[in-house]
N, C-alpha and C positions, 0 to 999 in steps of 0.2 A: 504494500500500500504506500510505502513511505516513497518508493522511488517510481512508481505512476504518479504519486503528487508532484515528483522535481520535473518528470516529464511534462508532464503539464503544466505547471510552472516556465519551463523552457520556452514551451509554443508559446505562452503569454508575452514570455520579453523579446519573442522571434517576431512576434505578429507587432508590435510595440517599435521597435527599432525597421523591421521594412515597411509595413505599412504607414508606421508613424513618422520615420525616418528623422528629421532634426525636430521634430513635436515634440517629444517627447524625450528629449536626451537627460537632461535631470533626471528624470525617474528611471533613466537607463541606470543613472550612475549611482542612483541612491541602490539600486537592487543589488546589484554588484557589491557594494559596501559591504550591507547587509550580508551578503553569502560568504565575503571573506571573513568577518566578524564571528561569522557562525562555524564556517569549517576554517580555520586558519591557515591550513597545510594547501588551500587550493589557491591561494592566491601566489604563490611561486610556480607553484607550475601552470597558472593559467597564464600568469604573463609571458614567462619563457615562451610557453608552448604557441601562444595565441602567435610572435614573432615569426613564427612558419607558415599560417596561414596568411598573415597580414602579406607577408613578402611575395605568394604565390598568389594574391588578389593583384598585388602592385604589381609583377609582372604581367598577368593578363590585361591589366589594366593599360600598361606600358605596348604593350603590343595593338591596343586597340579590340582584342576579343569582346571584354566587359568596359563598358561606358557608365555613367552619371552622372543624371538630373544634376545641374549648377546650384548651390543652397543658394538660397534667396535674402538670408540674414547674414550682415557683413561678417558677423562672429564668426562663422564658420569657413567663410569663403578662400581660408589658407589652404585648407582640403581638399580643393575643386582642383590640386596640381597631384594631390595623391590619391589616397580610396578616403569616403565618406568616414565620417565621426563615427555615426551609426553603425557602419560597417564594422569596424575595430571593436567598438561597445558588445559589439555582436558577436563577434571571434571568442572575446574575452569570458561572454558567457557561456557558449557553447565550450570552450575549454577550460570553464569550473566545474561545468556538468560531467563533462567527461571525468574529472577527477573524483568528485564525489560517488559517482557510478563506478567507478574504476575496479571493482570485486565483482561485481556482474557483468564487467567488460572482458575479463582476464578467462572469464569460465567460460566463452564464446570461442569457435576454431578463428585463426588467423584469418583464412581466407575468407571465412563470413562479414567479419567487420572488417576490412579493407572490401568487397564486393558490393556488402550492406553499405557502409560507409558512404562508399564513393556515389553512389546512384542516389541515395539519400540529400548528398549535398548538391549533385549538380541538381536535384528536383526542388530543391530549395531556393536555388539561386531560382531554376526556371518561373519557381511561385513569383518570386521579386520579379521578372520581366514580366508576369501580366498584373502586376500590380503598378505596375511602372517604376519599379525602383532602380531598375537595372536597364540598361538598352546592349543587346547583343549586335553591333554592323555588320558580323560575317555571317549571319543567319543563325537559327535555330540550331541545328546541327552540329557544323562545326565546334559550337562555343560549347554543347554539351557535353559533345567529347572533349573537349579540351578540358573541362570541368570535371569530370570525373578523372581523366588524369591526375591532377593538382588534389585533388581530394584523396584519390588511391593513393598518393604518398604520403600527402597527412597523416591517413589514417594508419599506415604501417608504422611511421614517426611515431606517433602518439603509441600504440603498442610496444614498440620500441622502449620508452620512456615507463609506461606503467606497470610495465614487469620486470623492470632494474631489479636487481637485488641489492643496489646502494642507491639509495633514493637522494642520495646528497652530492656526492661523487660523480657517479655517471650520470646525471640528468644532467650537471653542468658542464660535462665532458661532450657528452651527446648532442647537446643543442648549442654549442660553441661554436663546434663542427661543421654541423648544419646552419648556422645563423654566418659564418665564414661563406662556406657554400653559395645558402641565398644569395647572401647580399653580391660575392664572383659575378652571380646568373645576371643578377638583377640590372648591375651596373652598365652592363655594356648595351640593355635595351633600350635605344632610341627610335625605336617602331612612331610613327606620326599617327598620335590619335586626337582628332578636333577637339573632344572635350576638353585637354590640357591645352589646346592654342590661345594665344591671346587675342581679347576683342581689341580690336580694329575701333571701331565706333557701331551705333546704334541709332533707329532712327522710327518713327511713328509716322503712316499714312494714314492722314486723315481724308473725310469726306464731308466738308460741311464740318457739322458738330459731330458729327460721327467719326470713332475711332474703328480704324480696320485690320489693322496690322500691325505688329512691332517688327520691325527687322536688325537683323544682328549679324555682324562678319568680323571673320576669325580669319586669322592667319595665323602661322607658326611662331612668325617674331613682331604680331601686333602693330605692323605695319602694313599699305597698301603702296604696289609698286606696277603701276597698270605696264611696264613693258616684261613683268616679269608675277605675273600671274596666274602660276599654277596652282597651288595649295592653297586654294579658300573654303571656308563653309559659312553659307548665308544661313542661319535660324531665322523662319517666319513662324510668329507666337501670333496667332489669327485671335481675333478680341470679338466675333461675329461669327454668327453659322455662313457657309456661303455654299450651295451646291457645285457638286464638281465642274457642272457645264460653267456654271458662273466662272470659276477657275479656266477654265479653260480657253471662254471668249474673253475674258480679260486678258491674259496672255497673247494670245493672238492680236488682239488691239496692239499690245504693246510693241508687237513682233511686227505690226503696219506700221504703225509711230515711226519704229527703226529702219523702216526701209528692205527689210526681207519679203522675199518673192512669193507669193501667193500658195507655188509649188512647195517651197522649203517647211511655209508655216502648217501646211496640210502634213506633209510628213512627219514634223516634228509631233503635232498634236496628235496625231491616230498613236505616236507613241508613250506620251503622256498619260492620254485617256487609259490605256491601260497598266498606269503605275497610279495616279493619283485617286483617292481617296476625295468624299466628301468631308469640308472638317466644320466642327463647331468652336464656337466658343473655348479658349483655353486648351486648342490645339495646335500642336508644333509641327512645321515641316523643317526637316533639316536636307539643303544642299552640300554634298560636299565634292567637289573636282579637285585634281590633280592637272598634273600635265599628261595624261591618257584618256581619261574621261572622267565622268562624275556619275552620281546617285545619291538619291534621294532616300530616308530615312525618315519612317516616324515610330512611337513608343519604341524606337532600339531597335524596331528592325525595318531592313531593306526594302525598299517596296518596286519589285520589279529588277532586270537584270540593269547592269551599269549604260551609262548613256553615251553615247560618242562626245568628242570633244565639239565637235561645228555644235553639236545640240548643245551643250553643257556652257559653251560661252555665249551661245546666244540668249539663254534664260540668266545668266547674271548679270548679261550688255544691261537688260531692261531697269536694271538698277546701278548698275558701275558706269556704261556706255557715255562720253560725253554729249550724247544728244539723246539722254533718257528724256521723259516727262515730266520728272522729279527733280530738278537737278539739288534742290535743297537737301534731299535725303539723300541724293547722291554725297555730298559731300559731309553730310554728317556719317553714313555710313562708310567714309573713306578717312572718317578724324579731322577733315580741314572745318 
């Protein structure tokens, strides 16, 4: 009975920190107190231990696999360069749980909880991408195997660690090791992932009294260099429902504004139409191009295969282009 109540306990500060994500970080931190107060012996090796998952979240992170929601409260916005508050809050609990279970963990074969383990967390994560906590770019798939990977190690790690027979000695021996390790791995990833870019500037299209749009652009080094614009990603934060068509002949207007061929715009849009979604109120589209091509992203994942480059620069001309319709927004989205 005692340890269905921590298990349920668990799910409460799981459901708390993703769905609540910086809501509720205080009472992240008061629980956690609280368990170290109560079991003493877990609060060392939940820190230690949480250090392997954190660094295995930062490299997926670092590669671009797993993304996150920008906090919105400047307090937090130091973490928008590494993994969420909430997330580490999160680690931290999950490996006091593991400690305090750690007799009912021992009498389980290996390969059960490294199998159980791993499929467990990458389902966890997946809970958090339809919660919106998490945005996967490389699709579904890839990111879940990639996620049970990093989870299979944990969990052999964390076994590793709970059936020491010098629980003082080699746990610090062990996770030295490994925390040398991580950080080797960690260091040399400079994978380009947009959420770490810096904004550029930001800009509001209105209509009338009416607000329509926020727009937002990133670059790698938070500058805008139009003869050398590869790597951007435009965030449009829509403030109004607008039907897809609506998207659509807007675009196109803007794509005659600019002087593309009747031909061109017909192509590009039959290609649109079947990536863009209808969006409402308090939904995000994220563009992001390279020097290959671009794609489009909402809740984290991909919508539709990558777009050619003539496509991809003619949907950021409509805002960057020196003879957009905007040019005000133009130039607050480019910082001048």
């Amino acid at each position: 009975m005692k340890f269905v109540a921590i298990g349920l306990g668990f799910n409460l500060f799981w459901l708390l920190a993703v769905w609540g994500q910086y809501q509720y970080i205080g009472i992240l931190i008061s629980l956690l107190i609280g368990c170290w107060l109560f079991y003493r012996r877990s609060f060392t090796f939940a820190v230690t231990a949480s250090v392997v998952g954190i660094c295995g979240d930062y490299i997926l992170f670092k590669l671009g696999v797993m993304q996150f929601p920008l906090p919105t409260d400047p307090l937090f916005a130091p973490f928008s360069t590494v993994i969420p508050l909430w997330l580490i809050l999160l680690w931290l609990g999950f490996t006091s749980m593991v400690w305090i279970m750690r007799d009912q963990i021992q009498r389980l074969p290996l390969w059960g909880v490294i199998i159980g383990g791993s499929l467990g967390g990458a389902l966890s994560y997946w809970t958090g991408l339809t919660l919106e906590a998490v945005m996967w770019p490389y699709g579904e798939v890839i990111t879940f195997i990639a996620i049970v990977v990093v989870w299979g190690g944990v969990q052999w790690l964390f076994m590793v660690v709970i059936t020491s027979n010098d629980p003082k000695e080699n746990h610090v021996k062990t996770y030295s090791i490994l925390l040398v390790l991580m950080m080797t791995v960690s260091l040399p990833v400079q994978a380009s992932s947009w959420v770490t870019w810096q904004t550029v500037g930001e800009s509001t299209l209105k209509w009338g009294w009416w607000k329509i749009y926020t727009a937002q652009l990133k670059t790698p080094t938070g500058k805008y260099d139009a003869n050398d614009a590869n790597d951007l990603a435009l965030i449009i934060r829509y403030l109004r429902d607008i039907d897809k068509q609506d998207l659509l002949k807007a675009t196109d207007d803007q794509w005659q504004h600019l002087g593309f061929t009747s031909q061109q715009r017909q192509q590009w849009l039959n290609q649109l139409a079947h990536q863009w979604p209808s969006v409402k109120q308090g939904d995000r589209l994220v563009f992001v191009t390279n020097a290959i091509e671009g794609r489009f992203y909402q809740h984290g994942k991909p919508l539709g295969k990558p777009l050619s480059k003539a496509l991809s620069n003619a949907f950021i001309s409509i805002w960057l282009s020196t003879n957009t319709e905007y040019p005000k927004l133009r130039l607050q989205l480019i910082g001048q």
